[in-house]
C-alpha positions as CSV (number, residue, x, y, z in Angstrom):
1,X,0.0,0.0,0.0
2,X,2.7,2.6,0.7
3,X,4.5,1.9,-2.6
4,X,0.6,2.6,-4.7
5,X,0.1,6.0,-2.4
6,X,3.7,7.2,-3.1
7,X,4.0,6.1,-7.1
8,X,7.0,3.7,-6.6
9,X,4.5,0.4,-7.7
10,X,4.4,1.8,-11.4
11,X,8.7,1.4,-11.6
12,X,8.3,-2.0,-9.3
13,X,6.1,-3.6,-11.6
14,X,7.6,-2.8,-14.8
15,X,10.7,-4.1,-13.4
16,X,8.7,-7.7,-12.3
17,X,7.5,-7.7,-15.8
18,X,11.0,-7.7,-17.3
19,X,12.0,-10.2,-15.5
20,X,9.4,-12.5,-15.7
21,X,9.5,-12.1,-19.6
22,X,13.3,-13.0,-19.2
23,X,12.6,-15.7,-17.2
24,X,10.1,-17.2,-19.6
25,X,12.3,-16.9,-22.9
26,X,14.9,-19.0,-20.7
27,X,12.5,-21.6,-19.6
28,X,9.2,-21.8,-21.8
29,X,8.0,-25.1,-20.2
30,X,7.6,-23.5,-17.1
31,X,4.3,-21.7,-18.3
32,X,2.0,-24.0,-19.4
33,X,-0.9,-21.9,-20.7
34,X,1.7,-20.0,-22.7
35,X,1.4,-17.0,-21.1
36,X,2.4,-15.1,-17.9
37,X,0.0,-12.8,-15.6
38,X,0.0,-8.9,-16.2
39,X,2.4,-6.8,-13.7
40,X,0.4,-3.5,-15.5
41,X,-0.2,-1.1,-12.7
42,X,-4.0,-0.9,-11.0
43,X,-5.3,2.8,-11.6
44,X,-8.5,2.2,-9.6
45,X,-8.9,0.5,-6.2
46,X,-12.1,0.0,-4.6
47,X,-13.3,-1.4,-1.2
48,X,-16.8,-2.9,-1.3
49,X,-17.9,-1.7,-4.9
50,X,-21.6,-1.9,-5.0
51,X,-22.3,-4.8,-8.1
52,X,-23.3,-2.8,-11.3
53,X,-26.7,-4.6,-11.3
54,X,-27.5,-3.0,-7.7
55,X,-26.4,0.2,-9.2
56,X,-28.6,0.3,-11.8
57,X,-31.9,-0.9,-9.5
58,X,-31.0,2.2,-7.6
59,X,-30.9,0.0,-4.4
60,X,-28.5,1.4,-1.7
C-alpha cells in the first residue's frame, strides 16, 4: 500500500515484468498456458464496490 500511495509500484512492476519475460524466454516449459500474468499497474482500487446490477436498480 505505501509503494501505490507514493507512485513507486508503477517502476516496481515494470521491473517484475522484465524479468518475468526474461525468465520465460529461458525456460518456456515452465508456463504451461503459454502466457504469464500482467504486472500492469492498478489505476483504480475500490473497497466494497456496489455490483453494477444493484447500481442500476438504484438500491442502496
Amino acid at each position: 500500500p505505501a509503494d501505490k500511495r507514493s507512485g513507486k509500484d508503477v517502476a516496481k512492476l515494470q521491473k517484475r515484468q522484465e524479468v518475468m519475460n526474461h525468465k520465460k524466454e529461458s525456460h518456456p516449459n515452465r508456463w504451461a498456458k503459454g502466457h504469464i500474468r500482467d504486472w500492469s499497474p492498478i489505476t483504480k482500487v475500490t473497497l466494497n464496490e456496489m455490483p453494477e446490477k444493484e447500481k442500476t436498480n438504484g438500491v442502496a
